[in-house]
OpenMM code with the backbone's topology and positions (N, CA, C; nanometers):
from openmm import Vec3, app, unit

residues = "UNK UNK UNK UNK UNK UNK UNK UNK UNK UNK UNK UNK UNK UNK UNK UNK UNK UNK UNK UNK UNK UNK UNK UNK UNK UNK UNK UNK UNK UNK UNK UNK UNK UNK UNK UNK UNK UNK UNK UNK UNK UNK UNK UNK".split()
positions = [
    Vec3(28.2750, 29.6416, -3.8086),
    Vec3(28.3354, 29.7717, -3.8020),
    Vec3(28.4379, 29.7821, -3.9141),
    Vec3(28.4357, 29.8996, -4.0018),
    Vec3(28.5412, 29.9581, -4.1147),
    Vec3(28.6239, 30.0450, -4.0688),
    Vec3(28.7638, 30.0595, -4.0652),
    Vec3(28.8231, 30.1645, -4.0307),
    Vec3(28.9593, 30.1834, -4.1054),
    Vec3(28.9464, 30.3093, -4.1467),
    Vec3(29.0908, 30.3246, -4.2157),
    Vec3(29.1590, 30.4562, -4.1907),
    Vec3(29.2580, 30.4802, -4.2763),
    Vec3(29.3210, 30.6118, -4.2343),
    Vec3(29.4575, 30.6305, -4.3321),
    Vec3(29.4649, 30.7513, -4.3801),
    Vec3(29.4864, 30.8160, -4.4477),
    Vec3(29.6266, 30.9215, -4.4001),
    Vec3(29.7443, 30.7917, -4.4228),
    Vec3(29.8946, 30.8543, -4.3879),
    Vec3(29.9652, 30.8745, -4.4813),
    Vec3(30.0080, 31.0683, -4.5215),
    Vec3(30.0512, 31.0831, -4.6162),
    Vec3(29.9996, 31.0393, -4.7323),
    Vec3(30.0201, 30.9778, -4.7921),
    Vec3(29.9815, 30.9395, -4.9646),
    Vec3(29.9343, 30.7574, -4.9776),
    Vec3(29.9161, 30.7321, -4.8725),
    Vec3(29.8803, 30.6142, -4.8259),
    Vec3(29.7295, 30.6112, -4.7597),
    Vec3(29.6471, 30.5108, -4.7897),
    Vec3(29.5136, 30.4548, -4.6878),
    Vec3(29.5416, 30.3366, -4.6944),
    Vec3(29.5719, 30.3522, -4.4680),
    Vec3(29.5862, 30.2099, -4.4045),
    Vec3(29.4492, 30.1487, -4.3668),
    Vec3(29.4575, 30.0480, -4.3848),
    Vec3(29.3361, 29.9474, -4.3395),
    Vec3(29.3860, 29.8207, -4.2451),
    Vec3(29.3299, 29.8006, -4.1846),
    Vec3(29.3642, 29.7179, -4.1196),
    Vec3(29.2951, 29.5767, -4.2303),
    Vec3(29.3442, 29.4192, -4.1769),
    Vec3(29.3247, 29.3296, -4.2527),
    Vec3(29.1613, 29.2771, -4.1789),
    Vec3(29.0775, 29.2382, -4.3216),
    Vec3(28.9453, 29.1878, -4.2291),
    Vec3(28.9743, 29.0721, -4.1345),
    Vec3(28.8690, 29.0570, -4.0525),
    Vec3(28.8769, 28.9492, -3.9180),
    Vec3(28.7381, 29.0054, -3.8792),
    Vec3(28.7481, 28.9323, -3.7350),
    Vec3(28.6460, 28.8900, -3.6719),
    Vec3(28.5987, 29.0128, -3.6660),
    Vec3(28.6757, 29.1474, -3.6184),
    Vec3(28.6047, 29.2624, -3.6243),
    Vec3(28.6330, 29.3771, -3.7091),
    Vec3(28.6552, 29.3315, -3.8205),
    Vec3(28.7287, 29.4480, -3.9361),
    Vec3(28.6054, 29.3495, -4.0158),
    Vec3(28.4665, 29.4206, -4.0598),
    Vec3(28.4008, 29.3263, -4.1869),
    Vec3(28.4645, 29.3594, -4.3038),
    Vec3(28.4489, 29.2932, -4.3661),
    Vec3(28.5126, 29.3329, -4.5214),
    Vec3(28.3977, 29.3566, -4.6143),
    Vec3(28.3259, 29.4650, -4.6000),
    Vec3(28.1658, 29.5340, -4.6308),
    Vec3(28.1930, 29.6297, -4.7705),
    Vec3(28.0881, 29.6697, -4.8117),
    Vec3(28.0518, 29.7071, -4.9356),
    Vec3(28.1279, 29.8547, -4.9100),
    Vec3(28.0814, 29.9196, -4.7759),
    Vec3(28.1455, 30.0662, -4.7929),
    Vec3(28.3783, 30.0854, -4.7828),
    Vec3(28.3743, 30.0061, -4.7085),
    Vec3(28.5253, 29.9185, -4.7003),
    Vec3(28.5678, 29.9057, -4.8185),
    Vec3(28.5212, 29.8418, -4.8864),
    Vec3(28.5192, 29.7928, -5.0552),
    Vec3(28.5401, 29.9397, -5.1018),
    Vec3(28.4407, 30.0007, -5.0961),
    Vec3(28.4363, 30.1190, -5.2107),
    Vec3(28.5391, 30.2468, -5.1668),
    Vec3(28.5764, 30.2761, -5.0253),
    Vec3(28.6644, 30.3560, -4.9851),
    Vec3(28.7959, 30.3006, -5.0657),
    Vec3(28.8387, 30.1954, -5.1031),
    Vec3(28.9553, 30.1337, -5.1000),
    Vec3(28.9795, 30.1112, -5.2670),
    Vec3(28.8444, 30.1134, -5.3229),
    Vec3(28.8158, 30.1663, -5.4606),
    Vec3(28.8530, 30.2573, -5.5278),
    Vec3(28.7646, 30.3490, -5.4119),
    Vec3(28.7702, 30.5179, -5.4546),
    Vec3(28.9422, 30.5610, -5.4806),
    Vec3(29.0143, 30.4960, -5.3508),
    Vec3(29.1526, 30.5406, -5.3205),
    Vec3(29.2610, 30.5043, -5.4355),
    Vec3(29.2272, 30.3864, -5.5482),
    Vec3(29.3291, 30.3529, -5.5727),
    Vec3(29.2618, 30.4208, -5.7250),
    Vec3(29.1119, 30.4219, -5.7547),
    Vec3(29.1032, 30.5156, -5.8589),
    Vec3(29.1281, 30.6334, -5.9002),
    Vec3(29.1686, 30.7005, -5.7296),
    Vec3(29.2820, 30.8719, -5.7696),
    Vec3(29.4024, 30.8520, -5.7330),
    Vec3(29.4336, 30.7220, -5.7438),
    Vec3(29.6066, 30.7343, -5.7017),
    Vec3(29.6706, 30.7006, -5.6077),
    Vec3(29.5916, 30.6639, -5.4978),
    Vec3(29.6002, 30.5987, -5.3427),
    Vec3(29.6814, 30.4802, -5.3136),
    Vec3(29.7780, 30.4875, -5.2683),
    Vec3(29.8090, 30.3603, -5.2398),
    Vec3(29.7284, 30.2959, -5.1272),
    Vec3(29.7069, 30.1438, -5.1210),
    Vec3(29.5799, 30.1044, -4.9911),
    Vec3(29.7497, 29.9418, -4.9453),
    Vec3(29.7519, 29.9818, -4.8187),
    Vec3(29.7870, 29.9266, -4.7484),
    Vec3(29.6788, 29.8068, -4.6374),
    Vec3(29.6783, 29.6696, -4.6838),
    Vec3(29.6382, 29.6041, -4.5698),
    Vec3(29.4737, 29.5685, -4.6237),
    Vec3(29.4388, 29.5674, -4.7244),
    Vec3(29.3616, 29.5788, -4.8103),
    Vec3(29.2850, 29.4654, -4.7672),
    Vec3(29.3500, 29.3394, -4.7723),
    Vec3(29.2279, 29.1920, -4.7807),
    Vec3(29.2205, 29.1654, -4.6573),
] * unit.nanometer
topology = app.Topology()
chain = topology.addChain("A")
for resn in residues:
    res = topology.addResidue(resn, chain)
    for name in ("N", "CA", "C"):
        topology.addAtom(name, app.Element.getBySymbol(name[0]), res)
């Protein structure tokens, strides 16, 4: 499971584990975010 969220000028992620995968679409949300400016909280 991927899940994030988007506070203020920030995308939180929780850290991968047993049930956070650290997957290709995870990857690329966290991509996308910091290629327009995003700060990504909680990232690895």
């Amino acid at each position: 499971m991927s899940i994030a969220f988007r506070i203020n000028d920030k995308l939180v992620t929780p850290l991968t584990s047993d049930t956070i995968l650290d997957g290709v679409s995870r990857k690329t949300v966290i991509q996308v975010a910091k290629d327009i400016g995003i700060d990504v909280e909680g990232e690895i």
